[in-house]
C-alpha positions as CSV (number, residue, x, y, z in Angstrom):
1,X,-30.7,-4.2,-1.2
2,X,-29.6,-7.2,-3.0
3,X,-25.7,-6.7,-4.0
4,X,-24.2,-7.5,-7.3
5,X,-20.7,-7.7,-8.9
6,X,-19.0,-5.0,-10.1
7,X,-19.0,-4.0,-13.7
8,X,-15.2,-3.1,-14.2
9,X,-13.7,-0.8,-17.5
10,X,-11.3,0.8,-16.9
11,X,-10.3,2.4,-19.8
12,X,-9.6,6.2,-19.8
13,X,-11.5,9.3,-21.2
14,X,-10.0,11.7,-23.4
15,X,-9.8,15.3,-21.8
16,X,-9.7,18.2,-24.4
17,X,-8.7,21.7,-23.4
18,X,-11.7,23.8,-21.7
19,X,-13.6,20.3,-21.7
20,X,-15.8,19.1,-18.4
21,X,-15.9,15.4,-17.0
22,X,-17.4,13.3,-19.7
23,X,-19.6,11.8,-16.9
24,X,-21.7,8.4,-18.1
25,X,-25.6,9.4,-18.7
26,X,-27.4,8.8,-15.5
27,X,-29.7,5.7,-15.1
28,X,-32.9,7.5,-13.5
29,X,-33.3,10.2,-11.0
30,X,-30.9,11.6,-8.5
31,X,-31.4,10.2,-5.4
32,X,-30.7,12.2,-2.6
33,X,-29.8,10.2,0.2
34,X,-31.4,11.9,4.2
35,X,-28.3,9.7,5.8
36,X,-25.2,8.3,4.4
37,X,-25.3,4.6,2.7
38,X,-23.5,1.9,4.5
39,X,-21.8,-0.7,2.1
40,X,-20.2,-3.6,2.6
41,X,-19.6,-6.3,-0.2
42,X,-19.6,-5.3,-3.2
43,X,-22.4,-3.2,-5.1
44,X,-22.8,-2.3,-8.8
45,X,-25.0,1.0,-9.1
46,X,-25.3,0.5,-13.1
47,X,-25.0,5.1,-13.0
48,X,-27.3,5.7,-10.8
49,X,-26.9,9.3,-9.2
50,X,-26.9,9.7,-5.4
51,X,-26.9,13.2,-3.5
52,X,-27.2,14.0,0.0
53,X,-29.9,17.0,-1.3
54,X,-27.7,19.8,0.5
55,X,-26.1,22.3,-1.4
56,X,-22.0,22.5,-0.8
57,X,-22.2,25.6,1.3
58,X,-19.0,25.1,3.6
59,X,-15.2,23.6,2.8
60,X,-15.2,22.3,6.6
61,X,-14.7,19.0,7.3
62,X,-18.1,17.9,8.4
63,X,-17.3,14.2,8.6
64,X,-18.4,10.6,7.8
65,X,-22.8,12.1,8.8
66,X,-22.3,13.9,5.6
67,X,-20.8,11.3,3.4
68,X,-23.0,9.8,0.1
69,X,-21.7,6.7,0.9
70,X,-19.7,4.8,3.8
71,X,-17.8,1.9,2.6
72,X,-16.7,-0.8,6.0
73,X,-13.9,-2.8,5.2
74,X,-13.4,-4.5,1.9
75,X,-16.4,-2.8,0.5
76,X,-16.4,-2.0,-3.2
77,X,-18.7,-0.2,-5.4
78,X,-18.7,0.5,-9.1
79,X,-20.5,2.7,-12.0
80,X,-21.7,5.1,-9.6
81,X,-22.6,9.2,-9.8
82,X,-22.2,11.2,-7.0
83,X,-24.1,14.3,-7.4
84,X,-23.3,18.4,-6.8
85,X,-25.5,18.5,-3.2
86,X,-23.6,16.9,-0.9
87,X,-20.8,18.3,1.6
88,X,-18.7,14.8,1.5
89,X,-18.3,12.0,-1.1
90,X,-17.6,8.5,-0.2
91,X,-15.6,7.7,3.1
92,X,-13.8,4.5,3.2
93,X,-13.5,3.1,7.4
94,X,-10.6,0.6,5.9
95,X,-9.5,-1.3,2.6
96,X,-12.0,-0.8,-0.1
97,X,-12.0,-0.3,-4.2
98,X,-14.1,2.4,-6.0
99,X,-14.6,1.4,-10.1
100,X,-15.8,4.3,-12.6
101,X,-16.8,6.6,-9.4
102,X,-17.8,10.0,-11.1
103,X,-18.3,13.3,-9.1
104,X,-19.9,16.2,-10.2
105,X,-18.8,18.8,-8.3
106,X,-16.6,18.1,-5.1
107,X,-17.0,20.1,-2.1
108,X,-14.9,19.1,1.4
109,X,-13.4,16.1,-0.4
110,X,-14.6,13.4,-3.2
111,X,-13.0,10.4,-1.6
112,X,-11.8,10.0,2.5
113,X,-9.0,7.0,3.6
114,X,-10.0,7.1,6.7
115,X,-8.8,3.8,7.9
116,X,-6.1,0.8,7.9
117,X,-5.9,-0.8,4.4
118,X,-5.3,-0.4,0.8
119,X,-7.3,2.0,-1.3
120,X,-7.7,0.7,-5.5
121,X,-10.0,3.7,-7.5
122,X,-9.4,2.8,-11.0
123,X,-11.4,5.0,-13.6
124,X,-13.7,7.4,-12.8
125,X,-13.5,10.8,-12.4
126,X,-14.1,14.0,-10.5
127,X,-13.8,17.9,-10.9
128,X,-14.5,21.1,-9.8
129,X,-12.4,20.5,-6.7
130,X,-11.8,24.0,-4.5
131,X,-8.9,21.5,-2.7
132,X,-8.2,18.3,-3.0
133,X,-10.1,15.0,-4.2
134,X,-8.5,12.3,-2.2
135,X,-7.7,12.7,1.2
136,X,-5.6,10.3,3.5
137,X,-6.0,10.2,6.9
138,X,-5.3,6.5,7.4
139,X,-2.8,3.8,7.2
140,X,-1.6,2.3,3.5
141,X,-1.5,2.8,-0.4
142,X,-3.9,4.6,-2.1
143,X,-3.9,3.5,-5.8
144,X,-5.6,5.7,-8.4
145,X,-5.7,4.8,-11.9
146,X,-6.4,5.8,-15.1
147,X,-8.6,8.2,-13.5
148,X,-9.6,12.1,-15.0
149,X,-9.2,15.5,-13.0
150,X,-11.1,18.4,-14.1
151,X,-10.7,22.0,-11.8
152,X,-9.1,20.9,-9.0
153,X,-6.5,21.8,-6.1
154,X,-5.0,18.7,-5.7
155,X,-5.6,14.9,-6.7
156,X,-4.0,13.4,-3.0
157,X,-3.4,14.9,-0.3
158,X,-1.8,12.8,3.0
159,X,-3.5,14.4,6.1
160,X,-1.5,17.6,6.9
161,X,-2.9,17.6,10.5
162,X,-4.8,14.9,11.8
163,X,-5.2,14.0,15.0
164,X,-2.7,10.9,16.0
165,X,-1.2,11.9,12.3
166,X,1.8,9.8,11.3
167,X,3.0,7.5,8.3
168,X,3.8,6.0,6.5
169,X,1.5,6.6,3.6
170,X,1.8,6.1,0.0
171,X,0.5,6.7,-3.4
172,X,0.5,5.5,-6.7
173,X,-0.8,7.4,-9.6
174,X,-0.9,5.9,-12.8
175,X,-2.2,6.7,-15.9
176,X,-4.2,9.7,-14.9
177,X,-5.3,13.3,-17.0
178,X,-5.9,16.6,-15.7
179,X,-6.4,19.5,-16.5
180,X,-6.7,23.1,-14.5
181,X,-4.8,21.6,-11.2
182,X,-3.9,24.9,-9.4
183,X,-1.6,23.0,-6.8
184,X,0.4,19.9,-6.8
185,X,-1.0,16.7,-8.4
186,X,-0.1,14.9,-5.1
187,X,1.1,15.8,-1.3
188,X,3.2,14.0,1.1
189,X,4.9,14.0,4.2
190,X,7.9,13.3,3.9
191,X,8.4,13.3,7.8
192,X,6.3,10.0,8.0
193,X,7.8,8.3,5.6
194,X,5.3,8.6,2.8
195,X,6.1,8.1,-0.4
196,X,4.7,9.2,-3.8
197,X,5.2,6.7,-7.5
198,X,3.8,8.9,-10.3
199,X,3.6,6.7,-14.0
200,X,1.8,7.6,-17.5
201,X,0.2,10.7,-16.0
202,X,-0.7,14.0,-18.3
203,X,-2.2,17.2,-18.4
204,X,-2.0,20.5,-16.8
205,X,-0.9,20.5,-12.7
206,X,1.1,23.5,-11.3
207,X,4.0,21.2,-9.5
208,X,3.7,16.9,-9.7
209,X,5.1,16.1,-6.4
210,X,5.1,18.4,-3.1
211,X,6.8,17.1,0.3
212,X,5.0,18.5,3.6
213,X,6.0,18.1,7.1
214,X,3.3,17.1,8.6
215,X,1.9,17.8,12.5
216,X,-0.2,16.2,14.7
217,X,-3.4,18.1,15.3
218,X,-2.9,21.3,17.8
219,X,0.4,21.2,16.8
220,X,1.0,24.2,14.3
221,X,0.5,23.9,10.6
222,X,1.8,21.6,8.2
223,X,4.5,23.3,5.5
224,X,6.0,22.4,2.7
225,X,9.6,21.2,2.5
226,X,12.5,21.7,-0.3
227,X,13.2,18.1,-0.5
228,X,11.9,15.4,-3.2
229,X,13.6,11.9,-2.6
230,X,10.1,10.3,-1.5
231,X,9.0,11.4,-4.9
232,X,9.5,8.3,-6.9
233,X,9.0,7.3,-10.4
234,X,9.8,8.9,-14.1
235,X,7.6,11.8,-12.9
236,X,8.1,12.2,-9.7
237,X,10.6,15.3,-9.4
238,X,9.2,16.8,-12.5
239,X,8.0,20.4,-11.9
240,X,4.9,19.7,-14.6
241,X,3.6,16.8,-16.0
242,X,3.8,16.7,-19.8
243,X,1.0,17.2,-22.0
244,X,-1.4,14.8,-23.1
């Protein structure tokens, strides 16, 4: 496939109470992918809608085989619909940027930091999240702005028990909405060094910043901790966020 620029706007959607994802109209048919897409570059979808054509019938993690898309290193992709049937979202191996990503309904995870690099999604949006919507297992900042939450556990979520698991990690939130966040908006380990900057963010979450301990795989469980100094910003060691 012939790759183009990416289309960027990135300005964000108003969320009403009891409201679902405004998602863009879709350009065509669904289509459901038999293996995940490989990108590298940069590709503009222009809303196309891509599923794997498997209903989300486990929360395992099932890995990068069940991904819609993989993204190598650098990779970005924009104005792009990632449909209910899948088991994972888009998996990114290193430094990548995802522009008005929309997901339907998120099953294991919407978007996977899997490697060594900096992570920019910037509009967009995602709901109906049993857990979270951004995990890092990887190495760097994740960036998410002025991005929309709908149903969800938790936005981020730094990898409570990964195998070789360490830090640091950070995030940056910025100008982000949500509503119906039953956990944190983001998770941490403090342990590794991680830190959290939350800015301009709104909406209904149960707690803004939560500090975890986190483990090394076969090493117990992660757990939460009392403290707060990595969570930095105006919003950071508020217990809510304010309302939009």
């Amino acid at each position: 496939m012939k790759f183009t620029a990416a289309v960027v706007t990135s300005s964000i959607l108003p969320l009403a109470l009891g409201q679902t994802l405004n998602i863009p109209t879709r350009s065509g048919s669904i289509i459901s992918l038999s293996e995940p897409s490989t990108i590298s570059g940069s590709r503009n979808f222009n809303n196309q809608e891509f599923d794997r054509g498997r209903k989300c019938d486990t929360d395992a993690d099932t890995g990068s085989d069940s991904a819609v898309f993989i993204l190598e290193n650098g990779a970005s992709i924009s104005n792009v619909i990632i449909g209910k049937d899948q088991l994972e979202g888009v998996h990114c191996k290193g430094s990548c940027t995802l522009t008005n990503v929309w997901f339907r309904d998120v099953c294991e995870d919407a978007i996977s930091a899997l490697g060594t690099g900096d992570v920019l999604i910037r509009g967009g949006g995602a709901q109906e999240a049993k857990d979270k919507v951004v995990q890092h297992n990887g190495r760097g900042t994740v960036t998410i702005r002025d991005y929309t939450v709908v149903n969800a556990g938790k936005l981020y979520r730094g990898c409570g028990d990964c195998t070789n698991n360490g830090g640091p990690r950070h995030v940056v939130v910025q100008n982000v909405k949500v509503r119906g966040m039953t956990s944190e908006l983001v998770g941490i380990n403090s342990n590794y060094g991680d830190t959290a900057t939350v800015s301009g963010s709104c909406g209904v979450s149960k707690k803004v910043c939560q500090e975890w301990k986190g483990v090394t795989k076969g090493n117990g469980s992660s757990s939460k901790v009392s403290t707060t100094a990595n969570c930095l910003g105006a919003q950071g060691k508020l217990e809510k966020l304010p309302t939009c």
